[in-house]
N, C-alpha and C positions, 0 to 999 in steps of 0.2 A: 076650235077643237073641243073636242065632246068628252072628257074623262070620265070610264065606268069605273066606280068603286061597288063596294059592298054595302047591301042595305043594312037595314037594322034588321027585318025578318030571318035576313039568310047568315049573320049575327048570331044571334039566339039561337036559330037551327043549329048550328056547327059548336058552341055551345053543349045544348041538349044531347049533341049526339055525343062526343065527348067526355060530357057526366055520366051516360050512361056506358058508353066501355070501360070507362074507370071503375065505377061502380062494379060492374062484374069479374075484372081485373082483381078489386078490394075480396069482394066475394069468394073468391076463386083462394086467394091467396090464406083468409081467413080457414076458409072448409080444409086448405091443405092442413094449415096446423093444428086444425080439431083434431084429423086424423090422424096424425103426427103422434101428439100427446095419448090419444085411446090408442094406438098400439104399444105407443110407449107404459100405458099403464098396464098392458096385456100380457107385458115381459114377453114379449115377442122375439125383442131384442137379446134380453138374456137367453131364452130357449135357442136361439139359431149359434147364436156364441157357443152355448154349452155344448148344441151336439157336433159342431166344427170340431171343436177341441176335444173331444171324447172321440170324433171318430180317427182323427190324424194321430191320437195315444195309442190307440188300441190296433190301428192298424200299424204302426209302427212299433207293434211290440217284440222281445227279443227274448228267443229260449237258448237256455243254457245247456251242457247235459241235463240227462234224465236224471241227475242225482241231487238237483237244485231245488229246494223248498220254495222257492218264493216266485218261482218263474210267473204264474198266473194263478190268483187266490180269486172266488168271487163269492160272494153270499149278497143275498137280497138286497141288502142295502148297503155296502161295499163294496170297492172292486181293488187290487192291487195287483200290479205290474211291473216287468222290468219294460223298458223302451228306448228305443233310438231316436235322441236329437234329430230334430229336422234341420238341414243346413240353416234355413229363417232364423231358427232360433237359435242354433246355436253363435251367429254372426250378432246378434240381440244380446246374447250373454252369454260373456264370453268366459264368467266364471262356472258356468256348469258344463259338463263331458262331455261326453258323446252320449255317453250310457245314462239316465236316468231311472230310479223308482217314482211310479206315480199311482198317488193311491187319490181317490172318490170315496168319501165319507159324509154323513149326516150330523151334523151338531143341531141340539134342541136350544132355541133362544126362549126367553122368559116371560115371550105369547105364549108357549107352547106350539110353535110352528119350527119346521124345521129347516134349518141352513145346508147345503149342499155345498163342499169346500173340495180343492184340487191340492193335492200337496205334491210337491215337485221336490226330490236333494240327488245330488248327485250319488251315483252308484259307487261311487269308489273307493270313499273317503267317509271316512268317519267324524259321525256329525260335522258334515260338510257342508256346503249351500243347501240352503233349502228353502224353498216360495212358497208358501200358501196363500191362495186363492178363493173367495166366494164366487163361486158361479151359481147359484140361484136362490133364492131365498121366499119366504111364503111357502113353505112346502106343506102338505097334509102326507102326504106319500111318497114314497120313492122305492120303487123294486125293479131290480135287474135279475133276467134268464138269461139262463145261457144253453145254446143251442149245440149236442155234441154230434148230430148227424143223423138224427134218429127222434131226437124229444127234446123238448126243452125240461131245463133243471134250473132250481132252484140256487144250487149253490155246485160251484167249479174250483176242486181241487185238485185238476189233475194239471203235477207238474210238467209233462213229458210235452202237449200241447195244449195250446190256448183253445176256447170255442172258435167254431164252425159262426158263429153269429151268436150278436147282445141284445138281449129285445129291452127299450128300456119303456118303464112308463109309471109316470107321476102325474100329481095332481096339486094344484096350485092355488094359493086364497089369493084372489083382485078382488079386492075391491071386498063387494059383496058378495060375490059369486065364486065360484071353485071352476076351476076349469081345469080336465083333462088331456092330457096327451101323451102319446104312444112313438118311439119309431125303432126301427132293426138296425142294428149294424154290422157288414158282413164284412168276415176278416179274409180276406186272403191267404 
């Protein structure tokens, strides 16, 4: 009886071929997390967080009567709101209402760049819960319009309704570079 095996040529071939899908496997795997890290450096991540949560505040905002100072405040670099817990969150924390004030402000850190912070306390209760939150940081800029139907404005102090749409847009130090960006948010 005649037994085939494997040579040594066809060996090495299967080998070679082998090192080489690995090799591009390795490759492949590397390039993902270059890419990874430069969007991570790009705060790409923080941008998309930010305008999630600024767009689910704003659209869930709540007016009172006309006779309520604080229903919707905005100026350039500010914004302040009453708003309605989203069921998420409120099953997440359970010590804050229904009803929330949430206000977006700028704090200058001691580069001279600025901190963009979310403060969340309950509407009800005095000096009640309260979270604050950094959502972006590196800032060079930050200004919000506000859209009443007609033109956008600088600064919205009418209590009776909130804007028609928040145009927001900032500009941000990575790295070396400053990088802009722009986006609308339309209120219902």
């Amino acid at each position: 009886m005649y037994r085939r095996s494997f040579t040594l040529f066809e060996i090495i071939l299967a080998l070679g071929v082998a090192s080489i899908i690995l090799l591009v496997l390795i490759s492949g795997f590397n390039l993902s997390i270059k890419i990874y890290k430069r969007v991570k450096e790009l705060k790409a991540f923080q941008l998309i967080d930010f305008v999630e949560i600024i767009s689910s505040d704003v659209r869930s905002c709540y007016l009172f009567d006309k006779k309520e100072a604080l229903n919707f405040l905005g100026s350039k670099n500010s914004l302040e709101f009453i708003a309605v817990s989203s069921l998420k969150n409120n099953l997440k924390k359970s010590d804050l209402g229904d009803l929330k004030r949430v206000k977006y402000y700028l704090s200058q850190d001691d580069r001279g760049f600025k901190n963009l912070y979310r403060r969340e306390e309950e509407f009800f209760s005095l000096g009640g819960t309260k979270e604050k939150r950094k959502l972006l940081d590196g800032l060079v800029y930050l200004n919000f319009l506000y859209f009443d139907g007609k033109e956008w404005k600088s600064i919205w102090n009418s209590p009776e309704i909130p804007p028609q749409a928040i145009k927001i847009f900032l500009k941000l130090k990575e790295g070396e570079s400053f990088n802009t960006f722009s986006t609308v948010i339309d209120i219902p």
